[in-house]
C-alpha positions in Angstrom: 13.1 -16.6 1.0 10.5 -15.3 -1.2 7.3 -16.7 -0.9 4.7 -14.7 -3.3 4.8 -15.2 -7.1 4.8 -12.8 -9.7 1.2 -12.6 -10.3 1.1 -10.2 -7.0 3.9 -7.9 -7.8 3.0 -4.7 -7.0 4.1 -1.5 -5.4 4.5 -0.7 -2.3 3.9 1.8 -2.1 0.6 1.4 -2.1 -0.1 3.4 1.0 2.6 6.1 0.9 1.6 9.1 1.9 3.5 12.4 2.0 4.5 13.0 5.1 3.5 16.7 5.7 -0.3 18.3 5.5 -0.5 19.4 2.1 -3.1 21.9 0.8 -4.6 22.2 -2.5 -6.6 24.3 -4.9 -9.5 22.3 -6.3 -9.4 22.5 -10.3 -12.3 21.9 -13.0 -13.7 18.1 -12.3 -13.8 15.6 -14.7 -16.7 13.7 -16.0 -17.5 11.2 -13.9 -18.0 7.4 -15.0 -21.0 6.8 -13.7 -20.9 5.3 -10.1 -23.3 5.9 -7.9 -22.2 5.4 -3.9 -24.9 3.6 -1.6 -25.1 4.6 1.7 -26.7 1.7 2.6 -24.5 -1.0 4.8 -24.7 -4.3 3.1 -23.4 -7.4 4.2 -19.8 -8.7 2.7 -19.8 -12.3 4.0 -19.6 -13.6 7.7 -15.7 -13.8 8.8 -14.8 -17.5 8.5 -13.8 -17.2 11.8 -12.1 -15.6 14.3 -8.4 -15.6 15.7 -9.8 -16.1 19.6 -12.7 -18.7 18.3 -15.4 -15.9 20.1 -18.4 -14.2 18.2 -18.2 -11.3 16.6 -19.1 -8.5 18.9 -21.9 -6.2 18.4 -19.6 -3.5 16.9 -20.8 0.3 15.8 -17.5 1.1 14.0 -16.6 4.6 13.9 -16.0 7.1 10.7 -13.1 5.5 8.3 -11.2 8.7 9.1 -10.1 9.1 12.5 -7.3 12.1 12.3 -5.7 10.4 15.4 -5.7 6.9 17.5 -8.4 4.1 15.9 -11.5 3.2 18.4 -10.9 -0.2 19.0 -13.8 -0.3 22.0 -15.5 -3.5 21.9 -13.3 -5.3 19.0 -12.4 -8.5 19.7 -8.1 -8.9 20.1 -8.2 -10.2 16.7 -9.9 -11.7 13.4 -10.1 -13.2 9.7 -12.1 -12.8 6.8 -12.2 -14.7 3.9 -12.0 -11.8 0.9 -12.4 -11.9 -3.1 -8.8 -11.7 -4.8 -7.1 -8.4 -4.3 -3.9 -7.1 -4.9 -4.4 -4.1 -2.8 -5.5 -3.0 0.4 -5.5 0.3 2.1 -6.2 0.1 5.8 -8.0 3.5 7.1 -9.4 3.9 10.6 -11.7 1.7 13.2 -10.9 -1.1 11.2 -12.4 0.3 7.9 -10.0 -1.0 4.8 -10.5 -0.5 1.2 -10.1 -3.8 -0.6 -9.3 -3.9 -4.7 -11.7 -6.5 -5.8 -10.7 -7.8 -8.8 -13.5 -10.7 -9.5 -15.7 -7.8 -9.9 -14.0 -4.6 -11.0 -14.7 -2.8 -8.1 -13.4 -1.0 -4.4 -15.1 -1.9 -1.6 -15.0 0.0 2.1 -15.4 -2.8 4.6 -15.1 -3.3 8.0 -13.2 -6.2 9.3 -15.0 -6.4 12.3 -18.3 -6.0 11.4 -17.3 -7.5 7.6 -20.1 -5.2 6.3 -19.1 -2.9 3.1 -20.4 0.6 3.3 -19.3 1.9 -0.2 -18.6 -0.1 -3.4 -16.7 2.0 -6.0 -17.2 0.5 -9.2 -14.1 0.7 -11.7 -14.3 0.2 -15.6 -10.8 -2.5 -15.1 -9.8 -4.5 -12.5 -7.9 -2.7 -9.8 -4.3 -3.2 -9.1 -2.1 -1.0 -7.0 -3.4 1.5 -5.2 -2.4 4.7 -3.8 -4.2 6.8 -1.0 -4.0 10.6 -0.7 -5.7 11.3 2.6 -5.1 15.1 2.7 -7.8 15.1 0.2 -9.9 12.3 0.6 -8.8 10.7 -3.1 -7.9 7.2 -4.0 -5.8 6.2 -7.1 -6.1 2.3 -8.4 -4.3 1.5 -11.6 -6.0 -0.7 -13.9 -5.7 -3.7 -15.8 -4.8 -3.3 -19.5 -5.7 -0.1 -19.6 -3.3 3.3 -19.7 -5.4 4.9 -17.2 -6.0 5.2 -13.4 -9.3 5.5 -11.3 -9.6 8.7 -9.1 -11.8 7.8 -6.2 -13.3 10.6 -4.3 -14.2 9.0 -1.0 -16.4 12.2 0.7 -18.8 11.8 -2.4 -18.3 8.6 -3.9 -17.5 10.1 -7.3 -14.7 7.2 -9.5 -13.1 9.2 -12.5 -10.8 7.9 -15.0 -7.4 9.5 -15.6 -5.8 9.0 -19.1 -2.3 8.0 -19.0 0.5 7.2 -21.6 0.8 3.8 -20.1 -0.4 1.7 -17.9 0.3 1.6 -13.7 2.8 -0.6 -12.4 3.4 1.7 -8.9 2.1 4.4 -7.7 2.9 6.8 -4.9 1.4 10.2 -3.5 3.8 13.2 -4.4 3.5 16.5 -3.7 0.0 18.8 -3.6 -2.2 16.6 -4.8 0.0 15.1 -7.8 1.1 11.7 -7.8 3.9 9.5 -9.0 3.3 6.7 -11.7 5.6 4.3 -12.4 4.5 2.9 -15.7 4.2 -1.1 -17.1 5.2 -0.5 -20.7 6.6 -3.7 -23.4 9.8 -2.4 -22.9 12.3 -4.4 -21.0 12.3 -3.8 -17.2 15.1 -1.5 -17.2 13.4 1.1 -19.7 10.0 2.1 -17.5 8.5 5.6 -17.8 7.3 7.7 -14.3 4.7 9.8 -15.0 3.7 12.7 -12.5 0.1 13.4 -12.8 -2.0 16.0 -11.7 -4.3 13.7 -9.8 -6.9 16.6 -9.0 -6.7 18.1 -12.7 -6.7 14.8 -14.3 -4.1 15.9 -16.6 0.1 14.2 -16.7 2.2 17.0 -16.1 5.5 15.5 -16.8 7.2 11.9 -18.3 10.5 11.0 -17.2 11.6 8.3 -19.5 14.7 5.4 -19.1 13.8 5.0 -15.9 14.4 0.7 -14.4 11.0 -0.7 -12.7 11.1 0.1 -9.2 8.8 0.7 -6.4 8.1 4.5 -5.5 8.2 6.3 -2.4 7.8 10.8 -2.4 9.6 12.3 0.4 7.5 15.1 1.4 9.7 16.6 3.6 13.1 16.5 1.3 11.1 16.9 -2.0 12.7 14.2 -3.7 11.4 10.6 -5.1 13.1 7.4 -4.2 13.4 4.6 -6.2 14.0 1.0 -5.6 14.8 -1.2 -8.4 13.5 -4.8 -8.5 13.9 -7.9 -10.2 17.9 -7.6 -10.3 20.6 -8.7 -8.0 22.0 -6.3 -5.4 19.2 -3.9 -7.1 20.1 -0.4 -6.7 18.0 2.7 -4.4 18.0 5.6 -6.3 16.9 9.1 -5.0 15.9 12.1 -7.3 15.6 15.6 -6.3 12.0 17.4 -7.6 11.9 20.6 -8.6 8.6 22.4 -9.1 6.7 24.3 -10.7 9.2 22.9 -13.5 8.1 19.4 -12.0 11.6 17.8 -13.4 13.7 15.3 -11.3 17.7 15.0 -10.9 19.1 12.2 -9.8 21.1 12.9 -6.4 22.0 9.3 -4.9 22.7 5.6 -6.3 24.0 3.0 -3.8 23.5 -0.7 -4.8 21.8 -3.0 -1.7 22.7 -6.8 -0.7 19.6 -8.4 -2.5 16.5 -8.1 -4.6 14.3 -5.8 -3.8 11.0 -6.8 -2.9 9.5 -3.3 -1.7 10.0 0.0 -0.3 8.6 2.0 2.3 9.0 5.6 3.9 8.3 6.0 7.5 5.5 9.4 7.8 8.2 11.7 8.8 10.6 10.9 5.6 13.3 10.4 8.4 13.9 5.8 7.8 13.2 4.2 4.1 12.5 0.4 4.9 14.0 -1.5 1.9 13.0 -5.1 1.8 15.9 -7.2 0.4 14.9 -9.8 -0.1 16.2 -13.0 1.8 18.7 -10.4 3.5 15.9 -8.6 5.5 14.6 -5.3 6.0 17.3 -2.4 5.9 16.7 0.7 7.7 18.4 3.6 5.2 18.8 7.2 5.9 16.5 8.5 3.0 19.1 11.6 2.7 22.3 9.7 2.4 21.9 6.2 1.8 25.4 5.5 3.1 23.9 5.5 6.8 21.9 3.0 7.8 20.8 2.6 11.1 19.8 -1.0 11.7 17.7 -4.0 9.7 14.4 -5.9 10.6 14.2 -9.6 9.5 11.1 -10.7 8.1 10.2 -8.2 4.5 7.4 -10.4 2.3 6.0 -8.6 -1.1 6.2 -5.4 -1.8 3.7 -4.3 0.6 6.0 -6.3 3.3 6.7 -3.9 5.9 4.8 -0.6 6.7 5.3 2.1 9.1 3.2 3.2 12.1 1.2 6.4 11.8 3.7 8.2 14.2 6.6 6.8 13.0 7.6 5.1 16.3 7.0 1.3 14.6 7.6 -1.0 11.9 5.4 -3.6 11.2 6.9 -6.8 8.5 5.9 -11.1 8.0 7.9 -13.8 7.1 6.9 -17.7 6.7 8.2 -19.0 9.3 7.5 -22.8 9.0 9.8 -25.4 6.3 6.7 -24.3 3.9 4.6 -21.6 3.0 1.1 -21.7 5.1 3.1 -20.7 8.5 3.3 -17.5 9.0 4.2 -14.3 11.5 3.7 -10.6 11.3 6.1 -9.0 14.2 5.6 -5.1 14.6 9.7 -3.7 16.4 10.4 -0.2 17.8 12.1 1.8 14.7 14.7 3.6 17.8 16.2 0.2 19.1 14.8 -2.1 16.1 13.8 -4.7 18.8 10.1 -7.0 18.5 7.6 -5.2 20.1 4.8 -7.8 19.3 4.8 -11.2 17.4 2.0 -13.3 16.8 2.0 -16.4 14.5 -0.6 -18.2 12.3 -1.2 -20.8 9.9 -3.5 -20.7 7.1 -4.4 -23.5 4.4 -3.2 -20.4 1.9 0.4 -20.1 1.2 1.6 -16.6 0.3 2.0 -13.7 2.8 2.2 -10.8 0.3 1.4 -7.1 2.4 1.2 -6.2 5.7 -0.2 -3.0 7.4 -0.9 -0.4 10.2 -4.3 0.8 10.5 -4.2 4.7 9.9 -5.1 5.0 13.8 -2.2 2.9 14.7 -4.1 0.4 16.8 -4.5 -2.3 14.2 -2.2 -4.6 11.8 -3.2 -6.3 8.9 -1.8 -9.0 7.2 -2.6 -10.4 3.8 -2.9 -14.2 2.4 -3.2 -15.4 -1.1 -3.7 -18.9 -2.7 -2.9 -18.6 -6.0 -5.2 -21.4 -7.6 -8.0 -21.1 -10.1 -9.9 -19.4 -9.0 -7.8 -17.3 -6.5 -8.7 -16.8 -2.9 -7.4 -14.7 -0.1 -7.9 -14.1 3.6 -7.2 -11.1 5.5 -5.9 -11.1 9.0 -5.8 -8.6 11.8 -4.9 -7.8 15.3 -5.1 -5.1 18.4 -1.7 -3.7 18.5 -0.2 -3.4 21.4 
């Protein structure tokens, strides 16, 4: 059952992340827009309230950026806030997330437990999907009616805008620093450029053109980008081999799947591709031969409906699970035996579950609600895993 609306389609792949240490050599910058960071900790709003109906603790959150296992001392087993309208979220570390806020044009890095905002990135569109590239501290957000892309640098705070051909539908982190952009043209669905981009340089490197909408996912460790096609019946996976410095694709594998395709996601260590069908579930593929498959999740909402634990070992995904939308679960199962490791359940007076996620210190899941009104509202949810 699909319970989002096409207002909130976007890629998953906003938070894929190649899945090997990648480094870079740091070209020319671009001219920078204009922001200025603050390192001054303002306040974001109270948290409506809490999942355990208990204060918020006095928290000292750590660094965003943990290289490791999250620092959960002190944090309450779990939380809400209520949030502007987004249609993207990255977690990070120690319960630091960066939020698209799209009633103001801007990126804010807040903490869900303290709800304080360190940094506000300010964008000259409002953000859509975004894509994180943690090997060098950069953030991509596509923008609104506008063939370009923000490049945040989060160590100095530093948003440049990146030309493009078109604008972003999907994005996803490729290889040494570029990234994959899968483009939102007037053509019809089936007919959508990828663009690889020299996210550091600031320059597009290559266009691959006839190309069907999809959601993105690089494979560091194979070098090839997969591809699922959405918005079509038994929509097909696709996988293309990259070749660089020559930075051209071949197309290597095709199989079709049992449903639409609602999002995609690569586990860090490119060994399971999640591929949420739809109403069928989540399918566990074998991102080199798509012919084995080595099991299936239920649950898959939106196209940020299931991500992948830091280490690989878990699979967090949500489904409504009431006669209506408003009832909801977010279930987190072992990716060796596919079994529920953890389920909680919630209701909200919102009514779309559209992305899920694992903190990048693997200790907290988020979970994402929209009510799609005038004007729009959203809530974000989280809790201690295990």
């Amino acid at each position: 059952m699909k319970i989002y609306v096409p207002l909130i389609l976007i890629f998953l792949g906003s938070l894929l992340i190649s899945c090997d240490p990648i480094s870079v050599t740091q070209h020319s910058p671009l001219s920078p827009i204009g922001n200025t960071p603050t390192p001054t900790i303002t306040p974001y709003g109270a948290p409506t309230a809490t999942m355990t109906n208990t204060p918020l603790p006095l928290v000292t959150p750590g660094s965003y950026a943990c290289g490791g296992t999250d620092n959960v001392s002190g944090f309450p087993p779990s939380g809400v806030l209520s949030i502007l309208p987004s249609r993207s979220l990255v977690p990070l570390c120690n319960g630091w997330v960066l939020l698209g806020d799209r009633t103001y044009n801007k990126i804010d890095l807040m903490n869900v437990v303290t709800g304080a905002v360190s940094q506000t990135y300010a964008l000259t569109g409002a953000p859509n999907e975004m894509a994180y590239d943690s090997a060098n501290s950069m953030l991509y957000v596509g923008l609104d009616s506008a063939s370009a892309m923000a490049r945040i640098n989060l160590s100095n705070g530093q948003v440049f805008n990146i030309p493009l051909s078109y604008p972003v539908s999907y994005l996803s982190i490729g290889p040494a620093g570029k990234v994959f952009v899968e483009s939102n043209t007037t053509n019809p669905w089936w007919d959508m450029p990828i663009q690889l981009v020299d996210g550091l340089g600031g320059v597009t490197l290559a266009t691959y053109l006839n190309l069907d909408q999809g959601f993105l996912a690089y494979d560091n460790a194979h070098t090839q980008l997969l591809m699922g096609q959405m918005d079509i019946s038994s929509g097909p996976l696709y996988a293309f081999a990259y070749s660089a410095p020559a930075t051209t694709i071949t197309q290597t594998q095709t199989i079709n799947t049992n449903g639409f395709i609602d999002g995609l996601a690569l586990s860090p260590d490119c060994n399971h591709m999640a591929v949420m069908e739809g109403g069928a579930g989540v399918v566990d593929f074998n991102p080199t031969n798509f012919n084995i498959t080595y099991g299936s999740w239920p649950g898959g909402v939106g196209p940020q409906g299931g991500a992948f634990s830091p280490d690989s070992a878990n699979f967090v995904t949500g489904n409504d699970v009431g006669s209506y939308a408003g009832n909801f679960g977010v279930y987190v199962y072992s990716v060796a035996s596919h079994a529920q490791e953890m389920g909680v359940t919630f209701t909200s007076s919102y009514y779309s579950l559209n992305r899920v996620g694992f903190s990048q210190g693997g200790k907290i899941i988020y979970a994402m609600v929209g009510n799609y009104t005038t004007p729009d509202s959203y809530q974000l949810y989280w809790y201690l895993y295990p």
